[in-house]
KOLMI-942169 format. One line per 4 residues: their letters; for each residue x, y, z of N, C-alpha, C. Coordinates in steps of 0.1 Angstrom, whole numbers, always signed. Layout:
<rs>
a) X Y Z X Y Z X Y Z; ...
</rs>
This chain:
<rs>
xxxx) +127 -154 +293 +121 -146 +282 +127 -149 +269; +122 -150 +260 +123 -152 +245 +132 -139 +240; +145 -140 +234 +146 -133 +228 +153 -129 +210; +152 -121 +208 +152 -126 +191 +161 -110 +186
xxxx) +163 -110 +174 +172 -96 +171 +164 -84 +167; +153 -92 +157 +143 -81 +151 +126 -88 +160; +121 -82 +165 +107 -83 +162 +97 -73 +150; +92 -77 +142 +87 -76 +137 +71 -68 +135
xxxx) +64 -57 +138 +53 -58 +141 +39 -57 +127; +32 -63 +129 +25 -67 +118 +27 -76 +106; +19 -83 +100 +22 -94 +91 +13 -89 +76; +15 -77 +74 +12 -71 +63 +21 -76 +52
xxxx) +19 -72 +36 +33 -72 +29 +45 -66 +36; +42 -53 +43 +54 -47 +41 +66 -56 +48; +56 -63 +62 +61 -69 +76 +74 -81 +72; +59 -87 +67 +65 -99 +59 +73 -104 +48
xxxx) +75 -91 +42 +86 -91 +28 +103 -88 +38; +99 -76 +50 +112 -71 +59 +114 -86 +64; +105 -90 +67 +108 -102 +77 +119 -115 +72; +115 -114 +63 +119 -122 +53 +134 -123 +47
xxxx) +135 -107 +41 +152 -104 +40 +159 -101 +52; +154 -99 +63 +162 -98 +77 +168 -110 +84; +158 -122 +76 +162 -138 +85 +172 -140 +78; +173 -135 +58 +180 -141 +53 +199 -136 +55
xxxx) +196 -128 +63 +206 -117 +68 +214 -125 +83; +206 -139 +84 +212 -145 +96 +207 -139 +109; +198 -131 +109 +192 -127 +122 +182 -138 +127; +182 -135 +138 +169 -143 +145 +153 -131 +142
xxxx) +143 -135 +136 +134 -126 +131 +119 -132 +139; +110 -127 +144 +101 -132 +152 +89 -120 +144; +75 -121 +134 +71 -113 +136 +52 -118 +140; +51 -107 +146 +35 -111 +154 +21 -99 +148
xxxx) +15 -105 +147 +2 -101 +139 -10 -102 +149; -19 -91 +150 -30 -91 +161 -40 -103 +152; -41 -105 +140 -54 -109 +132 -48 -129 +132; -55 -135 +137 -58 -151 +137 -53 -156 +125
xxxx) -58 -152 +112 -58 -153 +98 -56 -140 +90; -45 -144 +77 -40 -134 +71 -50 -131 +62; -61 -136 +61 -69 -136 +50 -79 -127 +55; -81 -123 +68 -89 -112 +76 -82 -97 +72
xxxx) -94 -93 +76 -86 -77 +79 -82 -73 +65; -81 -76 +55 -72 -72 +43 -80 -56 +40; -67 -46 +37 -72 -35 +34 -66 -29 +24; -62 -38 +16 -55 -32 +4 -68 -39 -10
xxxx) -65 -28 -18 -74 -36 -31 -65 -43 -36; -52 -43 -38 -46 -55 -42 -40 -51 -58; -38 -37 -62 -37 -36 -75 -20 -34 -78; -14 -39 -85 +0 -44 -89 +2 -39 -100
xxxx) +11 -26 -103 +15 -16 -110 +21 -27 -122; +24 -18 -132 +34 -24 -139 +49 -23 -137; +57 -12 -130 +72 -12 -125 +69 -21 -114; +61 -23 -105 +64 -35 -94 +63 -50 -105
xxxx) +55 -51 -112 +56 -66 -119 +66 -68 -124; +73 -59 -129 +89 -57 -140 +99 -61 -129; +98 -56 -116 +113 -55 -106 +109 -65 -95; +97 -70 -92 +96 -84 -83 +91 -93 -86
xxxx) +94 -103 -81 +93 -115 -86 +80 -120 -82; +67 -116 -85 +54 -115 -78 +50 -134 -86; +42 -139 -71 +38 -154 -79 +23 -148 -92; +29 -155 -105 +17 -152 -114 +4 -157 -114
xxxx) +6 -171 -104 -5 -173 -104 -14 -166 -95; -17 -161 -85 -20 -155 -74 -27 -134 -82; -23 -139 -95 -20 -123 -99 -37 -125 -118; -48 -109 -112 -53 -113 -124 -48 -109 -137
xxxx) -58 -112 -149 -54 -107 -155 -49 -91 -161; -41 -89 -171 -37 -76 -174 -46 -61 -174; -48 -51 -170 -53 -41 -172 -51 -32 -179; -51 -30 -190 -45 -18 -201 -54 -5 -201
xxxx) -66 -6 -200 -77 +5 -208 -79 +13 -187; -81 +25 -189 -84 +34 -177 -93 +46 -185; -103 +49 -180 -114 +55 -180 -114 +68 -171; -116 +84 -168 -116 +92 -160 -128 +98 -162
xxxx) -134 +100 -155 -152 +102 -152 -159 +116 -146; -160 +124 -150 -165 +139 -139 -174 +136 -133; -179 +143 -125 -192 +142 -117 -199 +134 -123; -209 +140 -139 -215 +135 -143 -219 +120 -148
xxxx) -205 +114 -150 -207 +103 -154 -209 +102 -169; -204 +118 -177 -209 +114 -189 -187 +121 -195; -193 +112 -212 -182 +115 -218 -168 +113 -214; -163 +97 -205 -151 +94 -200 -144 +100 -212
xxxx) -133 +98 -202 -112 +101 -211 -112 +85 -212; -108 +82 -220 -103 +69 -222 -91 +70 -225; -79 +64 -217 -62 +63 -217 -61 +52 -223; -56 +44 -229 -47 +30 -234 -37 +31 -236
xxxx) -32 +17 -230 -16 +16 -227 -15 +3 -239; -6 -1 -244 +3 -11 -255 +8 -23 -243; +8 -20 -232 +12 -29 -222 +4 -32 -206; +2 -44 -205 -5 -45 -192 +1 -39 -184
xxxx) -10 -28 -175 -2 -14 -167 -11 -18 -149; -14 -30 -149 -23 -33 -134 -25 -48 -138; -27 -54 -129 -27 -67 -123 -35 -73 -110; -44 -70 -104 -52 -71 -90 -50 -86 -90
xxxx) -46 -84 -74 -42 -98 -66 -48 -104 -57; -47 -115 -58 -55 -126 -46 -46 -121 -34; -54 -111 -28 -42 -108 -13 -40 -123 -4; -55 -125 +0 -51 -135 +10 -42 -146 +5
xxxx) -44 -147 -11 -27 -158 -12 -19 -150 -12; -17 -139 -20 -2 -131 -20 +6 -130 -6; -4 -130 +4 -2 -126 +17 +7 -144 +23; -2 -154 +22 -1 -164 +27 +16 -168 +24
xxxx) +18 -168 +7 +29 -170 -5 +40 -161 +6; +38 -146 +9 +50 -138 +15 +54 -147 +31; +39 -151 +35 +44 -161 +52 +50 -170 +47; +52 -178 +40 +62 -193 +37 +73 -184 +32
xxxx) +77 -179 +23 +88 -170 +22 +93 -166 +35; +88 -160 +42 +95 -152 +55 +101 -170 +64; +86 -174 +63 +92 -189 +70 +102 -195 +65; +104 -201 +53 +113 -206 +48 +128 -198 +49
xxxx) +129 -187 +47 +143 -181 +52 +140 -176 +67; +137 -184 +78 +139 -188 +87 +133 -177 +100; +124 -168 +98 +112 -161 +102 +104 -169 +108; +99 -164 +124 +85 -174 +130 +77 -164 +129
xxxx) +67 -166 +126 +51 -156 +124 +46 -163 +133; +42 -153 +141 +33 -158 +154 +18 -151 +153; +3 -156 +144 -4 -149 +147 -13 -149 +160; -24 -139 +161 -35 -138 +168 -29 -130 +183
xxxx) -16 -125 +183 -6 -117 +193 -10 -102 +188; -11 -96 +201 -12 -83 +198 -2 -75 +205; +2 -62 +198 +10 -58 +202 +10 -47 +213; +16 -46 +227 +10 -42 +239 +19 -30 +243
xxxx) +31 -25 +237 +40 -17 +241 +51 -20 +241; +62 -11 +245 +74 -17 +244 +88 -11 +251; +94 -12 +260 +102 -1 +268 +118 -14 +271; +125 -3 +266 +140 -6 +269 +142 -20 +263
xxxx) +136 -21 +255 +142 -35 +244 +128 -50 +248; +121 -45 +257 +110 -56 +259 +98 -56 +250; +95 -59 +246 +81 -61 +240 +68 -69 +246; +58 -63 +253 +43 -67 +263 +36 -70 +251
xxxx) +31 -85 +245 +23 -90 +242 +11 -91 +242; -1 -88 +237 -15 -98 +243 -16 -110 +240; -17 -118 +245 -19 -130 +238 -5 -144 +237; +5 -135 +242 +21 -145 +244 +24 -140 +254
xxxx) +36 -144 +258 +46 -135 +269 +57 -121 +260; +63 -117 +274 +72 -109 +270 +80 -114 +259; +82 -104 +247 +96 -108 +241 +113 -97 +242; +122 -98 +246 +128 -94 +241 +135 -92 +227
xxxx) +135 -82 +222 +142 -79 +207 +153 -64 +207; +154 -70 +200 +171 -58 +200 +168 -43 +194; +160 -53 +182 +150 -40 +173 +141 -42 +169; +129 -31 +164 +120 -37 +162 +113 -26 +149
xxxx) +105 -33 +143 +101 -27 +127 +83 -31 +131; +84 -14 +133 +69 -11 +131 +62 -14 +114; +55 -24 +117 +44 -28 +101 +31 -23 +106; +29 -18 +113 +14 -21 +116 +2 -10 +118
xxxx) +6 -4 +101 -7 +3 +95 -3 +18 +100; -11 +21 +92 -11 +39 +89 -15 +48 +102; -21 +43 +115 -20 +46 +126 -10 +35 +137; +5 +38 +136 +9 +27 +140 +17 +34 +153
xxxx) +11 +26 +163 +16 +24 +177 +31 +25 +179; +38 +13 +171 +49 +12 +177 +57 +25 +171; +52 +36 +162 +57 +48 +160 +59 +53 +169; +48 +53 +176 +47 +66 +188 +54 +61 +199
xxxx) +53 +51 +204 +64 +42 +212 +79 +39 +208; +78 +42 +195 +98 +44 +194 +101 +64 +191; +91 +68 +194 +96 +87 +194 +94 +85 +180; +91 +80 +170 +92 +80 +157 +81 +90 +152
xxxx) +80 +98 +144 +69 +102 +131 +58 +96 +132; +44 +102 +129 +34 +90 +127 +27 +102 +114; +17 +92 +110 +10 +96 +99 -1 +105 +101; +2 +121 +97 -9 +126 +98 -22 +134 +93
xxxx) -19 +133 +75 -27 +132 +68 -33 +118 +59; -44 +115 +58 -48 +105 +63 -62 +108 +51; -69 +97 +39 -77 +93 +35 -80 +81 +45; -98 +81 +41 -103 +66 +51 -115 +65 +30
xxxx) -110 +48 +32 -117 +45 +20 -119 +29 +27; -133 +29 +13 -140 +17 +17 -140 +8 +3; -146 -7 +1 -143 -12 -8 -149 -26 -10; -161 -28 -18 -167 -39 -24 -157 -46 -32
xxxx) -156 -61 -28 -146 -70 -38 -155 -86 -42; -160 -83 -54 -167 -98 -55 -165 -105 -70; -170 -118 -76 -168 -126 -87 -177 -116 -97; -170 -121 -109 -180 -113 -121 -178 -124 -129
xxxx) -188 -127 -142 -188 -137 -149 -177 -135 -159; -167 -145 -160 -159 -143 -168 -162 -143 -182; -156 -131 -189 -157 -134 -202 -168 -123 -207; -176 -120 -194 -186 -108 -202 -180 -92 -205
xxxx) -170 -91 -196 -165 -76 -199 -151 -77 -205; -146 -64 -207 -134 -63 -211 -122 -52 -203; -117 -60 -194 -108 -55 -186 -106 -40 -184; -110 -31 -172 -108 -16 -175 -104 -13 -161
xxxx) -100 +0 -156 -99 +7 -148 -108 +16 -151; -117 +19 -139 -124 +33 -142 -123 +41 -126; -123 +54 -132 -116 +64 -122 -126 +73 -123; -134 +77 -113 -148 +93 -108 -141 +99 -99
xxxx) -141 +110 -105 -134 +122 -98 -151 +131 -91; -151 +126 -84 -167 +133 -75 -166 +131 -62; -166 +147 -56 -160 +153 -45 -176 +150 -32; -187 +144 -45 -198 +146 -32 -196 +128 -24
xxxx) -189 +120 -30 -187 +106 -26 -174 +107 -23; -167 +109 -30 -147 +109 -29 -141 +124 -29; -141 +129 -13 -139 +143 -14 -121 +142 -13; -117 +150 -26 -98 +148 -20 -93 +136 -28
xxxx) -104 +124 -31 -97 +111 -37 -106 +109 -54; -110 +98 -53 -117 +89 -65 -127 +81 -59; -134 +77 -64 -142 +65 -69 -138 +58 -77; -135 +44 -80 -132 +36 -88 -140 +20 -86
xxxx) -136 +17 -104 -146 +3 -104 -131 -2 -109; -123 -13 -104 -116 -19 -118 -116 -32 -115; -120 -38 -126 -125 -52 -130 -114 -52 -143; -113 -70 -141 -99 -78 -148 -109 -87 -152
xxxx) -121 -87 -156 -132 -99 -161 -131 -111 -155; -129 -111 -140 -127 -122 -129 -129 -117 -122; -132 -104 -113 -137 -98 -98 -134 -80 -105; -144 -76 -96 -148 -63 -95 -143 -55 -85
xxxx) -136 -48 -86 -135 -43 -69 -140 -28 -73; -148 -23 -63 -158 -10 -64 -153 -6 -50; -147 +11 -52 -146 +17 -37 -144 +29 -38; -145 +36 -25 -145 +53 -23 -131 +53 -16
xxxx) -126 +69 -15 -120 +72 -4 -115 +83 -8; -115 +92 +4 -117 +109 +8 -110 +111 +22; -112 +123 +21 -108 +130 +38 -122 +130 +44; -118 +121 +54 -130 +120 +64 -141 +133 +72
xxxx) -133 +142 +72 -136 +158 +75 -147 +163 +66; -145 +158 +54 -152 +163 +42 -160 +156 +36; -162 +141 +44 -173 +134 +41 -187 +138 +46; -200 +140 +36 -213 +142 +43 -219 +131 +47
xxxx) -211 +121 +48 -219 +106 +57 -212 +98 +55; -211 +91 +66 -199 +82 +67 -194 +76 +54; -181 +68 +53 -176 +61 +40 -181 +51 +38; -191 +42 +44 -195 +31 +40 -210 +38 +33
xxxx) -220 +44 +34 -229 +48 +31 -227 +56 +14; -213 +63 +16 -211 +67 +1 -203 +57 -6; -201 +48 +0 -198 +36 -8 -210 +28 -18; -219 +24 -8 -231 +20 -8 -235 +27 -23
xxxx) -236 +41 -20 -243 +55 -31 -240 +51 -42; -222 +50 -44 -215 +52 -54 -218 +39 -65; -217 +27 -53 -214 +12 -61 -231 +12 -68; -243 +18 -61 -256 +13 -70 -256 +21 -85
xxxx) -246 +27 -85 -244 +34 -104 -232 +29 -107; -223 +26 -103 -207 +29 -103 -207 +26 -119; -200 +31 -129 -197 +31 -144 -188 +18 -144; -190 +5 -148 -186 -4 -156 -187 -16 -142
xxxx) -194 -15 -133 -197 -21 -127 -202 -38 -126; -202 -49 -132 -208 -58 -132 -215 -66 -120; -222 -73 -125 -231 -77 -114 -224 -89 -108; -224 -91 -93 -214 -103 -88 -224 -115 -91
xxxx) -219 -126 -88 -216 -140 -89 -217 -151 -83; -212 -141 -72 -205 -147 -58 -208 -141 -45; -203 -146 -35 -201 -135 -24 -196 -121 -22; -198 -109 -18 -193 -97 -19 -187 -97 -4
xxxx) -171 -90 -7 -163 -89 +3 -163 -75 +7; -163 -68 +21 -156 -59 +23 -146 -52 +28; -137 -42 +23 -128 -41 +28 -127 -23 +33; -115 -19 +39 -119 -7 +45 -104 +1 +52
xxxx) -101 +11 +55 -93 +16 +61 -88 +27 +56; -79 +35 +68 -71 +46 +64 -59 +43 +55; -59 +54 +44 -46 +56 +35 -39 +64 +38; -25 +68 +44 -17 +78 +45 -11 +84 +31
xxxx) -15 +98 +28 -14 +105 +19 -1 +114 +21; +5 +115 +33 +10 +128 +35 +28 +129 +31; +29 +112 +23 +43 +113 +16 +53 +107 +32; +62 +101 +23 +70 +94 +33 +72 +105 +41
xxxx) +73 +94 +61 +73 +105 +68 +94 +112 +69; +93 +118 +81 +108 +121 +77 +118 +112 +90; +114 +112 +99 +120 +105 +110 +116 +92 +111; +119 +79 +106 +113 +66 +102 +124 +61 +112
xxxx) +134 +61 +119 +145 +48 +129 +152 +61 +139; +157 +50 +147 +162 +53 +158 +167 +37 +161; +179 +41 +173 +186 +27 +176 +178 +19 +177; +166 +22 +184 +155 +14 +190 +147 +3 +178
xxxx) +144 +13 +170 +137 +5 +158 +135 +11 +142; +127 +8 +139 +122 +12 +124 +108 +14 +120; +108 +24 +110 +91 +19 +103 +93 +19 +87; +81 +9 +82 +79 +4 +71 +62 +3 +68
xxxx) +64 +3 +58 +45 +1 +49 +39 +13 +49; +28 +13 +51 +18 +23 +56 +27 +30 +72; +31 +24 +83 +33 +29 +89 +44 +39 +90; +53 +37 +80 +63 +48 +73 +57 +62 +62
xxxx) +42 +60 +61 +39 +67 +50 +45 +64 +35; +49 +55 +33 +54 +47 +22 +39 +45 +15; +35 +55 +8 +20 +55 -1 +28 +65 -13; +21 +63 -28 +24 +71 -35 +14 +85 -30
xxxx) +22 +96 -29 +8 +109 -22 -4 +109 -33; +0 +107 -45 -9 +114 -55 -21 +101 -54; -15 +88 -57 -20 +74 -64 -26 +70 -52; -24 +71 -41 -23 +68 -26 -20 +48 -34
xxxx) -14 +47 -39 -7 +31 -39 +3 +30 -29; +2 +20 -21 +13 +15 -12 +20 +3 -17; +14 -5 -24 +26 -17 -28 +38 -20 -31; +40 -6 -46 +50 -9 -42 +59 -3 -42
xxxx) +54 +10 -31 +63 +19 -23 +67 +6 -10; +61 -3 -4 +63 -12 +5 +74 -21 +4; +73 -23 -9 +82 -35 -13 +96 -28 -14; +99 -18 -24 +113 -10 -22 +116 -10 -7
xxxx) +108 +2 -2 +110 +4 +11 +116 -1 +23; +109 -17 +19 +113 -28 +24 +128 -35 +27; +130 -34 +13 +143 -38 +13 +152 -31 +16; +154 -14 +17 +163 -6 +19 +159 -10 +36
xxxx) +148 -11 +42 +147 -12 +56 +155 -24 +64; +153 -31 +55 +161 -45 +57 +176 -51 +58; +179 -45 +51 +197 -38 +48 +200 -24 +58; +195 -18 +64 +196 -8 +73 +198 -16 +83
xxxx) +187 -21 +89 +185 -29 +102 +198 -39 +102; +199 -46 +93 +209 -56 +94 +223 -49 +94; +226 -40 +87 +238 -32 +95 +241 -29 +102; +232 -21 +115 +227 -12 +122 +235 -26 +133
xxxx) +226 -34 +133 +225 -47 +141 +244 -53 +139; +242 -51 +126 +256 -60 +124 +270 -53 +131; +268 -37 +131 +282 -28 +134 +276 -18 +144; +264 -14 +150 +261 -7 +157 +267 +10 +148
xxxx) +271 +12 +138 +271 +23 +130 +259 +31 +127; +258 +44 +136 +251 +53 +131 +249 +54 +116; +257 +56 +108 +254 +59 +95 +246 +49 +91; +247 +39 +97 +236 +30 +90 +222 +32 +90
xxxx) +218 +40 +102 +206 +44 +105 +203 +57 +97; +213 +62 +94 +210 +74 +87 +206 +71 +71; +211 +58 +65 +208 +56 +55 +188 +60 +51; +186 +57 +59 +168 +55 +63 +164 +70 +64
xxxx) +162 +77 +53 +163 +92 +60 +155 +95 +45; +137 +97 +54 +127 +101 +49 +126 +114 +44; +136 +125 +48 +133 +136 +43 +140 +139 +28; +153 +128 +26 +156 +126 +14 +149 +117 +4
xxxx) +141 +111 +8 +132 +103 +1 +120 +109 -6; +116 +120 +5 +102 +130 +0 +112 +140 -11; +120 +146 -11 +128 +152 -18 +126 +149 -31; +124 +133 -34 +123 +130 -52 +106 +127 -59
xxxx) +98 +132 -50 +83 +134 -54 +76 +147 -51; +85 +157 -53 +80 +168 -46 +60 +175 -54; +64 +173 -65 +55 +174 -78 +42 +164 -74; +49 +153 -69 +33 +145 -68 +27 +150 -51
xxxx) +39 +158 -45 +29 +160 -32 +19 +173 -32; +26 +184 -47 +18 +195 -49 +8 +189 -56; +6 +177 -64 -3 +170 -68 -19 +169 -59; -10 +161 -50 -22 +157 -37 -28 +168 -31
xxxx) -18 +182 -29 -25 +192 -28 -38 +199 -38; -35 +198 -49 -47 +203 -58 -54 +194 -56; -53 +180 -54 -67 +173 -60 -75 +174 -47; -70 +174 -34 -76 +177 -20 -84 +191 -20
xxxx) -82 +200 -29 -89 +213 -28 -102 +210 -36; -103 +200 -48 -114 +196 -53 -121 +193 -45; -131 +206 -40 -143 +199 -32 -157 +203 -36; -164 +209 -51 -172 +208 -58 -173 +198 -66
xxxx) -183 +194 -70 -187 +193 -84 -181 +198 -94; -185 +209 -95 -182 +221 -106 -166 +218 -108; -158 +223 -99 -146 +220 -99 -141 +208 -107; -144 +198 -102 -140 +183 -109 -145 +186 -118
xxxx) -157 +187 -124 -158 +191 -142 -151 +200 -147; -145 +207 -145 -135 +212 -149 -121 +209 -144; -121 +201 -136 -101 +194 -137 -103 +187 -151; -117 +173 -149 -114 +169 -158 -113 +169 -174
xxxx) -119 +182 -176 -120 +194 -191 -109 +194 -192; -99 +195 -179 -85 +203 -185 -78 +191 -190; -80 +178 -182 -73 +167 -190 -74 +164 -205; -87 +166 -214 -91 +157 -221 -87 +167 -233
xxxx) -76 +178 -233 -66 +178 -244 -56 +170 -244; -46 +177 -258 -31 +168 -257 -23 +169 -246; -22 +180 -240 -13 +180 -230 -19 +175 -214; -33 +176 -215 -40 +169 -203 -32 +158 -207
xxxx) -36 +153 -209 -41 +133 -220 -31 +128 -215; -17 +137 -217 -2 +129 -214 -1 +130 -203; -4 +144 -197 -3 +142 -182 -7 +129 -176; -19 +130 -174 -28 +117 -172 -19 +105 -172
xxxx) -17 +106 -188 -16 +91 -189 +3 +89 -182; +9 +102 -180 +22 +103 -171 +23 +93 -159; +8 +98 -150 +7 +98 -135 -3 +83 -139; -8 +76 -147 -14 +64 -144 -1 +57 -151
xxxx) +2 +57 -161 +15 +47 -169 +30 +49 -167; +31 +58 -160 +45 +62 -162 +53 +54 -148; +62 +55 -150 +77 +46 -138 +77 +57 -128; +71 +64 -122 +80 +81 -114 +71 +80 -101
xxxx) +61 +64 -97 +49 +67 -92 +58 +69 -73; +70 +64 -75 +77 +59 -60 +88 +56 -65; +97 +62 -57 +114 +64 -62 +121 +51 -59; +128 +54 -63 +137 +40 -61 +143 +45 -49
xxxx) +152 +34 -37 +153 +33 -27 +170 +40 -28; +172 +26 -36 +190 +23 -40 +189 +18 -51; +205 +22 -56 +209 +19 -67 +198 +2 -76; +198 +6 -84 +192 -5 -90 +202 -24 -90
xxxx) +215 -19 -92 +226 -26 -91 +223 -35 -80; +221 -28 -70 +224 -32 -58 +208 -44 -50; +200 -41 -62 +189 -48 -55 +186 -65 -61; +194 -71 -72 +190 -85 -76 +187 -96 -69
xxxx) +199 -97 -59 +203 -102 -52 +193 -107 -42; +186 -97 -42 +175 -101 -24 +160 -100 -34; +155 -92 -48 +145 -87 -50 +135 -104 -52; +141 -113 -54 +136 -121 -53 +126 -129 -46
xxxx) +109 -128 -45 +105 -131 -38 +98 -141 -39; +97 -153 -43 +94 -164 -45 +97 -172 -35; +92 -180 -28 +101 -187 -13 +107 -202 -23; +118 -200 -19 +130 -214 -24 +130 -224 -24
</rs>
């Protein structure tokens, strides 16, 4: 039987960024992915804040161009808020390269990615495969999504409030628009969440996502609804992609390790609650997960595991989880015309433009000091 120090589950960012600083940590790293190709399945829109462009070393080419202008929309569709930023505040990414760029990374510091393996269970340090044999691993780091298995199978936390959102991604003619974010706050399409169009004048990405409970017809049909008006919409080009899945909203969970293993990405609840962005709550997260494990592994020291401790992590967003609370109660019309009245004074306006531009969206892990060293993600 094969055995390795970390197995890895899923080949998401989160998987593959952990994977990566764990090999370079001198462990033996093995991580396995149910999907054939990384370029499948993608369920992220791919949008790249401006504090994640500042603090990782993201490939530029793989990255579009800048987003400054954000738009907020009521029901109606009439009279946006228009925000502007002085600095490119979004970036949407070619996932399936971002994705591919993080596999040679992980590979190159000495990680095997094994895809088209599914993950089968796991008891007393074995790992049941579909698709390979047994592996043994010493530990193992759940990546694998916002309903994730290997949670429940290491006694861990699992995610249980939960957006399901859907998402058109296709070519727009370059040059005809001018780069925006636009944000619909309309509870009869996006009950709890948004509607958004944001186009970089190179692709369009158009999507819903709500609490499933409070949808009146499935997410793909209010997708459908939303994208034949959607505000700033252009017409594709190209082929239209789709993309789809649950978002965990409910704020990092609190019990994320045990000797056994770990969780990371979406499967840690590592989502901003308010923004539901995971990126780059993933990437931080990552790293502090990475340096845990490799302790843990290196000295068998409890404290190391304790490092990893979600309940002091929710601790520094408490504001954005009362956040998610109000906007989840938006379930009129009526209502959302009047959240977004309340924005479009001075003190709305800053709020707003607080929670879209500001640095506060996902805490830092560790000291800043302490992250140069590894934040580097470029493969060498």
């Amino acid at each position: 039987m094969h055995t390795v120090d970390v197995l890895v589950v899923g080949a998401g960012l989160a998987g593959l960024h952990t994977a990566r600083l764990l090999a370079r940590h001198e462990l033996t790293v093995m991580v396995v992915d149910r999907r054939r190709s990384l370029s499948a399945g993608i369920r992220t829109t791919g949008i790249f804040v401006r504090r994640t462009l500042e603090d990782f070393d993201l490939p530029d080419h793989l990255l579009g161009p800048g987003v400054r202008d954000v738009l907020l929309y009521p029901p109606s569709r009439r009279d946006p808020i228009r925000l502007a930023s002085d600095r490119d505040e979004y970036r949407v990414a070619d996932m399936p390269g971002v994705y591919e760029h993080a596999r040679r990374a992980a590979e190159s510091a000495g990680a095997r990615i094994v895809l088209g393996v599914r993950y089968d269970g796991s008891s007393a340090g074995v790992v049941r495969l579909e698709g390979a044999e047994p592996v043994r691993a010493r530990f193992i780091v759940g990546a694998d999504g916002a309903r994730s298995r290997v949670a429940r199978d290491l006694g861990l936390d699992v995610n249980r409030s939960l957006l399901v959102g859907a998402e058109l991604v296709h070519p727009i003619a370059s040059g005809t628009t001018t780069p925006a974010f636009h944000c619909v706050l309309d509870p009869r399409v996006a009950p709890g969440y948004l509607g958004w169009v944001i186009d970089d004048g190179h692709h369009a990405h158009v999507g819903v996502a709500g609490y499933p409970d409070a949808m009146r017809a499935g997410v793909r049909h209010l997708l459908e609804e939303f994208a034949d008006g959607a505000p700033g919409r252009a017409e594709p080009t190209g082929r239209v992609e789709r993309r789809g899945g649950p978002i965990p909203v409910g704020g990092v969970l609190r019990r994320l390790a045990n000797p056994a293993g770990l969780l990371v990405g979406d499967a840690a609840g590592a989502v901003s609650p308010l923004t539901a962005g995971g990126l780059d709550p993933c990437l931080r997260m990552s790293e502090l997960a990475a340096s845990v494990a490799a302790g843990w592994l290196r000295t068998g020291d409890q404290r190391e595991l304790r490092r990893y401790d979600g309940t002091a992590l929710r601790g520094r967003f408490r504001g954005r989880l009362l956040l998610r609370r109000m906007l989840a109660g938006v379930r009129s019309p009526l209502a959302a015309e009047a959240a977004v009245a309340a924005l479009r004074g001075r003190a709305g306006r800053a709020a707003a433009a607080r929670v879209l531009f500001g640095d506060g969206s996902f805490p830092d892990t560790e000291p800043r000091l302490a992250r140069p060293a590894v934040n580097r993600y470029a493969a060498s």
